[in-house]
Rosetta silent file (secondary structure, phi, psi, omega in degrees, C-alpha in Angstrom):
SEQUENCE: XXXXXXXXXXXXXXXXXXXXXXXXXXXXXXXXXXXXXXXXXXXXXXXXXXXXXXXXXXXXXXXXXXXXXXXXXXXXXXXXXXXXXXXXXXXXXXXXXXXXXXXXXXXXXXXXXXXXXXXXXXXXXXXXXXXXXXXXXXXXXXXXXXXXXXXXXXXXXXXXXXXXXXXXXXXXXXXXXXXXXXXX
SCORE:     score description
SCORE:     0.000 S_00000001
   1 L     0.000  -22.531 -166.457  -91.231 -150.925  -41.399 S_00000001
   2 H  -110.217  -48.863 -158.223  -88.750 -149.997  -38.253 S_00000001
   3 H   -84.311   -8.606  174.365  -87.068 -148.268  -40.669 S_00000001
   4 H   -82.510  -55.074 -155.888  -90.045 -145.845  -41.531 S_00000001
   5 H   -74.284  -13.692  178.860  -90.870 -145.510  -37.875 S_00000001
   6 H   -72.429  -35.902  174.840  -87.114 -144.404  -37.012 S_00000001
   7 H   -46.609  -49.175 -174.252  -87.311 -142.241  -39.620 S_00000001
   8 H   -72.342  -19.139  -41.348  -90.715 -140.681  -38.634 S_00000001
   9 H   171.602 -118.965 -166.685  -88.661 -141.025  -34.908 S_00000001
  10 H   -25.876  -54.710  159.425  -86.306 -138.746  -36.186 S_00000001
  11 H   -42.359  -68.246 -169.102  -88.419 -136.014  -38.325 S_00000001
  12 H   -30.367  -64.559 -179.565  -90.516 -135.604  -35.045 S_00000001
  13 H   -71.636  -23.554  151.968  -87.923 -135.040  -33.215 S_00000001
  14 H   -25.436  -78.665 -167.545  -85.922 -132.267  -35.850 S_00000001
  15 H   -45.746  -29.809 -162.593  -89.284 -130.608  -35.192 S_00000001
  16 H   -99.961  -17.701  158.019  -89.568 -130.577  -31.745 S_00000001
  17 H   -58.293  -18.129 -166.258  -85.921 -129.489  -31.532 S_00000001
  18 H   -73.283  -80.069  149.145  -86.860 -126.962  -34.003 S_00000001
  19 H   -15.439  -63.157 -167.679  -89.774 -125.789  -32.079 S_00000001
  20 H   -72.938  -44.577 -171.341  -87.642 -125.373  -28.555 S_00000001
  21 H   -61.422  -58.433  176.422  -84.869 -123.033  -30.422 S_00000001
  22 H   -52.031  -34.704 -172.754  -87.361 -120.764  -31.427 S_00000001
  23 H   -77.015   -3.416 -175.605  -89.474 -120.473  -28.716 S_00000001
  24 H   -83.356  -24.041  161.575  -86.283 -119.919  -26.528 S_00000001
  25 H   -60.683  -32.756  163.212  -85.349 -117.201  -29.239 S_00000001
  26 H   -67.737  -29.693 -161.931  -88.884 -115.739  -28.833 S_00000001
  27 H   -72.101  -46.454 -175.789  -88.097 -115.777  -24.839 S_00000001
  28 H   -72.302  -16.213 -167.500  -85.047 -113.653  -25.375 S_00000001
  29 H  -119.488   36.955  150.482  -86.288 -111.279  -27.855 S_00000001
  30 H  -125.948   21.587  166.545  -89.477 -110.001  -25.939 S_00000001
  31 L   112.025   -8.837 -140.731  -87.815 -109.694  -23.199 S_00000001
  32 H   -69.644  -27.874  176.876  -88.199 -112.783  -21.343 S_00000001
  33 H   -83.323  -51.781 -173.551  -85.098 -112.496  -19.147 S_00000001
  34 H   -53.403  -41.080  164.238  -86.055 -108.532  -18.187 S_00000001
  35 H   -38.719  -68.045  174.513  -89.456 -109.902  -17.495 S_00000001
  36 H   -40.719  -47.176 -168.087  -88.504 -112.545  -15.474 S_00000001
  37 H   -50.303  -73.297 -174.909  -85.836 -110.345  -13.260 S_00000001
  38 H   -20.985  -76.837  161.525  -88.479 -107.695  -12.912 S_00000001
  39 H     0.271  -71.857 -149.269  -91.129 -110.927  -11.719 S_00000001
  40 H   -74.439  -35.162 -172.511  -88.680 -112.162   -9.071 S_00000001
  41 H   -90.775   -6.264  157.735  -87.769 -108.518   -7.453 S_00000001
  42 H   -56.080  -64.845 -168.559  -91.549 -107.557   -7.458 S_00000001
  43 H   -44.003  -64.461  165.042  -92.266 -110.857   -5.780 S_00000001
  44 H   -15.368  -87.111 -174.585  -89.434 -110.421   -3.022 S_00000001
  45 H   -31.457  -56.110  172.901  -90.744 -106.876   -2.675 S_00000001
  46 H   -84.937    3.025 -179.911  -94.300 -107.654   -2.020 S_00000001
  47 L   -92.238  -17.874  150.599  -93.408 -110.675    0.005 S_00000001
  48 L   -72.998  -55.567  169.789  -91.332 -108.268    2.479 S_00000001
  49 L   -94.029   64.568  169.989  -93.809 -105.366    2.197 S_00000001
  50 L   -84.313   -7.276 -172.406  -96.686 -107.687    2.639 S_00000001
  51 L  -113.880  -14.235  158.815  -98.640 -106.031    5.638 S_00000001
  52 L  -142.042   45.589  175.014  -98.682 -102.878    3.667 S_00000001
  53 L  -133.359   84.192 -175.910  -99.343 -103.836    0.207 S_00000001
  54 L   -37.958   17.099 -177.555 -102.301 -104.931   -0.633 S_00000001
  55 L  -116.722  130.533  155.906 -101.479 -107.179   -3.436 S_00000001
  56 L   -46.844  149.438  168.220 -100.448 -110.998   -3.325 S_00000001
  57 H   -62.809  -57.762 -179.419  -97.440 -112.085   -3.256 S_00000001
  58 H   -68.938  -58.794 -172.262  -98.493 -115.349   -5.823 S_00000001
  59 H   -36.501  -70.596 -171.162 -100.852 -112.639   -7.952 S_00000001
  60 H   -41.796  -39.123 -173.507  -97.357 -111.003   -8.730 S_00000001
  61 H   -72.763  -36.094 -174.033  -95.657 -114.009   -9.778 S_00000001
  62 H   -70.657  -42.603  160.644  -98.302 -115.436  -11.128 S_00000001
  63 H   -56.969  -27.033  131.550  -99.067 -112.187  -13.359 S_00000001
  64 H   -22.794  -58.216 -175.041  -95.712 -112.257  -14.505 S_00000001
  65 H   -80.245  -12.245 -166.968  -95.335 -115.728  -15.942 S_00000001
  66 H   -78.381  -45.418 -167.095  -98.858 -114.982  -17.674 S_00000001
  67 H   -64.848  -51.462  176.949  -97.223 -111.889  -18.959 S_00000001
  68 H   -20.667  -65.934 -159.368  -93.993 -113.986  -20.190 S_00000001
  69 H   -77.199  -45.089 -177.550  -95.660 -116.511  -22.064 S_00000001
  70 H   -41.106  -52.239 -159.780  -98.435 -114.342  -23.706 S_00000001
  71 H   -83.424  -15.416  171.329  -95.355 -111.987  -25.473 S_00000001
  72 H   -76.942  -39.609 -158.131  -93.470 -115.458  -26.187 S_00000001
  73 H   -88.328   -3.433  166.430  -96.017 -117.435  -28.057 S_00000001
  74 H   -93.128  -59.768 -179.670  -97.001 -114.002  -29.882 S_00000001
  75 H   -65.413  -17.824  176.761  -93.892 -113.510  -31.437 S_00000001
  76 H   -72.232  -41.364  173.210  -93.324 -117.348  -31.655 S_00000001
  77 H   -64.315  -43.980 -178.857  -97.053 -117.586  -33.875 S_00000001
  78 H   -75.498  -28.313  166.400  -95.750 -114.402  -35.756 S_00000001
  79 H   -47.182  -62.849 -165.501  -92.415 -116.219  -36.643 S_00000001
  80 H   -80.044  -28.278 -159.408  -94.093 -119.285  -38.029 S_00000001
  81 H   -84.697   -6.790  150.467  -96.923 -117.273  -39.627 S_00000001
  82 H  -105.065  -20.996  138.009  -93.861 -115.748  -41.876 S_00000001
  83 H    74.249 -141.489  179.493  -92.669 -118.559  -42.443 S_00000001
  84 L   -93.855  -15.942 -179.830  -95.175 -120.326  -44.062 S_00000001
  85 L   -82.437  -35.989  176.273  -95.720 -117.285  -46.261 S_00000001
  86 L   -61.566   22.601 -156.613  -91.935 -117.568  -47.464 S_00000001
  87 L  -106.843   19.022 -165.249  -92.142 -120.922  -48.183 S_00000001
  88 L   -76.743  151.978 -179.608  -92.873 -120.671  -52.271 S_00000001
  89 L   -69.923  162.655  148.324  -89.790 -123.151  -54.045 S_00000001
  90 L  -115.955  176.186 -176.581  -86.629 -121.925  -55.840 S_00000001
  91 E   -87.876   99.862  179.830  -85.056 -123.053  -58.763 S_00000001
  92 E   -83.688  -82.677 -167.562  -82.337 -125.162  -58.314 S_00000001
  93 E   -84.732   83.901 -170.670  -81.916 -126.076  -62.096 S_00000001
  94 E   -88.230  126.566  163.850  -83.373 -125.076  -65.584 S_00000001
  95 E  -101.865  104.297  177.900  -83.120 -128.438  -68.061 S_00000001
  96 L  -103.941  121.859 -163.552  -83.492 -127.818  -71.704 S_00000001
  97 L  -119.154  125.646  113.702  -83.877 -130.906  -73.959 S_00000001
  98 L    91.094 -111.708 -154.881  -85.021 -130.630  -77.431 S_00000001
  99 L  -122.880  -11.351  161.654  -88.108 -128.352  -77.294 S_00000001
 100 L   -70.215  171.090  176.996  -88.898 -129.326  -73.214 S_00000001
 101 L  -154.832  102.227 -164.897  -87.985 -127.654  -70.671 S_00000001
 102 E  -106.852  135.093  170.291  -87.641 -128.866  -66.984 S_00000001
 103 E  -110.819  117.289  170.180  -87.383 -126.904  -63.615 S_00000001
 104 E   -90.338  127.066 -129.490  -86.110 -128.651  -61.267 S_00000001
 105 E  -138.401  147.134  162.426  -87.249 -126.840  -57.530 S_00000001
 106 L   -90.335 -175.806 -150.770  -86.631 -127.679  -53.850 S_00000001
 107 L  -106.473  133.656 -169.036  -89.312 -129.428  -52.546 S_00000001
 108 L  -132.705  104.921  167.411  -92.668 -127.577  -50.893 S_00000001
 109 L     1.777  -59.316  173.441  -95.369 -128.995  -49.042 S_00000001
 110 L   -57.482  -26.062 -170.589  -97.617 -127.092  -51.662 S_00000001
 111 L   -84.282  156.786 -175.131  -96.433 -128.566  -54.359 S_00000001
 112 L  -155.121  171.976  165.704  -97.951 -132.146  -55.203 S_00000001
 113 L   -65.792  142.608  157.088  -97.797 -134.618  -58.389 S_00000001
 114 L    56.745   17.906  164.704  -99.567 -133.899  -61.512 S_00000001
 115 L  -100.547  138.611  176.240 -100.452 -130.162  -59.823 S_00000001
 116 E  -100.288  129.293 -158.247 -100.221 -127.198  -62.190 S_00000001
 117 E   -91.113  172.757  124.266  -97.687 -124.091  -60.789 S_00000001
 118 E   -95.670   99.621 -170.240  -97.544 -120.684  -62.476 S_00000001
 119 E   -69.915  114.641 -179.477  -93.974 -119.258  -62.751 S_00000001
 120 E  -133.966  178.950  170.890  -93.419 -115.572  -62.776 S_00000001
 121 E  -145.333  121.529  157.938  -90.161 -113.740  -62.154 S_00000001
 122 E   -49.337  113.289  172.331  -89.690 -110.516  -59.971 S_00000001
 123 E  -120.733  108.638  173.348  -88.828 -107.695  -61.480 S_00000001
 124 L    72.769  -94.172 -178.652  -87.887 -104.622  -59.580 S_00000001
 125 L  -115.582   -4.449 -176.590  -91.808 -103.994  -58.415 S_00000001
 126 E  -140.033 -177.283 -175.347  -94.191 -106.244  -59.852 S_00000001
 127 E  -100.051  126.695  167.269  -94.436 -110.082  -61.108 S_00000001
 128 E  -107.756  148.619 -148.814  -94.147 -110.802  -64.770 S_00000001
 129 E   -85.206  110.529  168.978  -95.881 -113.703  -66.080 S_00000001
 130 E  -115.976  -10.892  178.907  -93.683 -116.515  -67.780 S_00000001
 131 E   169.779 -173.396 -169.021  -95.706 -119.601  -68.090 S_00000001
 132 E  -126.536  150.380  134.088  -97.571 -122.373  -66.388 S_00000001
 133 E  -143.023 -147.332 -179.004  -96.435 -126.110  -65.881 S_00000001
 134 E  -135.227  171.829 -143.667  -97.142 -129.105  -64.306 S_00000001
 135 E  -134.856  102.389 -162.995  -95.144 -131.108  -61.432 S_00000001
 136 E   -86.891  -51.680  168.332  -93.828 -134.208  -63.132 S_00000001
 137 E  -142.499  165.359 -169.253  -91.771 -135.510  -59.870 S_00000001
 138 L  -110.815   15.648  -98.912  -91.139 -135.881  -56.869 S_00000001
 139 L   -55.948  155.971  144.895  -87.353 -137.091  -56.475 S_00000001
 140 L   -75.471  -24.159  127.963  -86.423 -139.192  -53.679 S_00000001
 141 L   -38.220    6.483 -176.065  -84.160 -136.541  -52.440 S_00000001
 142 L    67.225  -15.860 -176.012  -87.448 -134.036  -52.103 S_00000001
 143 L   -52.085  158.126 -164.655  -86.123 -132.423  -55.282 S_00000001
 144 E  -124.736  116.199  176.285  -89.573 -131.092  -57.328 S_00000001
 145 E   -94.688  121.457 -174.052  -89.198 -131.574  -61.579 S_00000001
 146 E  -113.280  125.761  155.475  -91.653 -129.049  -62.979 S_00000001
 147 E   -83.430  132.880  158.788  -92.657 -129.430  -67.101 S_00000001
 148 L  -106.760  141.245 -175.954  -93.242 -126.537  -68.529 S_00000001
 149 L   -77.013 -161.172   54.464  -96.218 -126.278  -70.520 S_00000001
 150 L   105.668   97.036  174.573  -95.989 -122.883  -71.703 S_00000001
 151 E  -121.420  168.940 -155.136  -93.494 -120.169  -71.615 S_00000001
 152 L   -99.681  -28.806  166.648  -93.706 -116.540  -72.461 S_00000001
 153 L   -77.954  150.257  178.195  -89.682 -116.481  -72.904 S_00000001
 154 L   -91.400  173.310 -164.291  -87.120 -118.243  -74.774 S_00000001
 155 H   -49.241  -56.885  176.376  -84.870 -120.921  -73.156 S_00000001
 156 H   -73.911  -22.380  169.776  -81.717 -119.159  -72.518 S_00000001
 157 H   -84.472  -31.816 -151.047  -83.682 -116.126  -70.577 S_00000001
 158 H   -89.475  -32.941 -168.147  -85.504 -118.533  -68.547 S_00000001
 159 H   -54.989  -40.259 -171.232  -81.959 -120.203  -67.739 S_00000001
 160 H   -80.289   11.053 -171.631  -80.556 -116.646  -67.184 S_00000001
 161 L  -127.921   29.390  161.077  -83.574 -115.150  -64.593 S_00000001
 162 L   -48.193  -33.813 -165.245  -83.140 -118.696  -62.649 S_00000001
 163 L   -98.715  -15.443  168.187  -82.901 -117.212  -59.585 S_00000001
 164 L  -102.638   37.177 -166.442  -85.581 -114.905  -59.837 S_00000001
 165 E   -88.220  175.687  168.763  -88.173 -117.275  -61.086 S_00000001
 166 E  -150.917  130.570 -177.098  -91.487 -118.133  -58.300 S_00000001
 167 L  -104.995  126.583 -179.311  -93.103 -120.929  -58.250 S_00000001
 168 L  -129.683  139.475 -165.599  -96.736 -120.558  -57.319 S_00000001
 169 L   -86.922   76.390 -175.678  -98.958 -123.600  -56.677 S_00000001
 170 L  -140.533  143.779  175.441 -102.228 -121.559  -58.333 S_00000001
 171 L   -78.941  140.103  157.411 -104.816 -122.651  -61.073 S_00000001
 172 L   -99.900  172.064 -170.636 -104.652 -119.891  -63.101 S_00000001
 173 H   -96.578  -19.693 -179.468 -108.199 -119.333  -65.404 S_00000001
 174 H   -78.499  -13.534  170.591 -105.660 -119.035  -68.594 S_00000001
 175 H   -63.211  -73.618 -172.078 -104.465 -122.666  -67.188 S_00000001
 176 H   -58.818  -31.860  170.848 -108.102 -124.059  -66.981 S_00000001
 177 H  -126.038   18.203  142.056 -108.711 -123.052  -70.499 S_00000001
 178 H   -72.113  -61.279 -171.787 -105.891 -124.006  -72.351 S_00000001
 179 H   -62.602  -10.712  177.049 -106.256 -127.211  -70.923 S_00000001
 180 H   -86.368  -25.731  169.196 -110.095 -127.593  -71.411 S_00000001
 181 H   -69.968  -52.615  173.137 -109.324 -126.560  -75.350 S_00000001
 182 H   -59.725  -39.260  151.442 -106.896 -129.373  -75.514 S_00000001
 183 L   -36.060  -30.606 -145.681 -109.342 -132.417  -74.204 S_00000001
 184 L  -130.322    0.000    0.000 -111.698 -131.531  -76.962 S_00000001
């Protein structure tokens, strides 16, 4: 039990270390330091010409830090929101036994037990189709063992287009009725 919560301890805190590098990576690359400078010699400026500038002294500063963080957490929200779209597995492994065939994948949130992927592989400009399986395990190491039900290729091409396979967590409708033919 203490060894779960150290653990969970320890994720948490990856993340929130995680978190700070980017957003300090967001601060520099909108600007955050030019901003800032800018901020501080405005402020000066209207705090010296204050009797004949009709603007606060705090409004500048304050307008400033608004402006900061608005251009950090929009490029920090555009950062994560690519991402999470990048986040489809790769292919560590192709295993071929007898007339199976296993892909073993790093491991993706999306992915779950006993969920059926579709596998295509990029070519040039489009996706070509190669089969469906199903997500057999879950390794203790996060590694993800995919069966495949059904490929469009033979064994040794799937081994040699390893790196350009995609794993997509999607029911496909050719999915739903192979497997609804096979129940019955």
């Amino acid at each position: 039990m203490i060894s779960d919560l150290n653990y969970s301890f320890k994720v948490q805190l990856m993340a929130e270390k995680r978190y700070i590098k980017h957003l300090y990576q967001s601060f520099k690359k909108t600007g955050g330091y030019i901003l800032f400078s800018l901020g501080t010699v405005c402020s000066i400026l209207s705090f010296i010409f204050k009797d004949s500038i009709d603007i606060s002294p705090l409004l500048v500063i304050v307008g400033t830090f608004c402006l900061i963080l608005i251009f950090t957490f929009f490029d920090l929200s555009v950062y994560f929101y690519n991402e999470t779209l990048n986040n489809l597995p790769k292919v560590f492994k192709v295993i071929n036994r007898d007339e199976t065939t296993i892909l073993l994948t790093e491991y993706s949130d999306l992915l779950q037990i006993q969920g059926f992927v579709t596998i295509y592989c990029l070519n040039e400009y489009f996706e070509e189709y190669i089969g469906y399986g199903e997500v057999i395990n879950i390794q203790n190491d996060k590694k993800v063992q995919i069966y495949l039900k059904e490929i469009a290729i033979t064994q040794t091409r799937l081994e040699e287009i390893r790196n350009s396979l995609i794993i997509k967590p999607y029911v496909t409708s050719k999915i739903i009725r192979y497997e609804n033919c096979k129940n019955y």
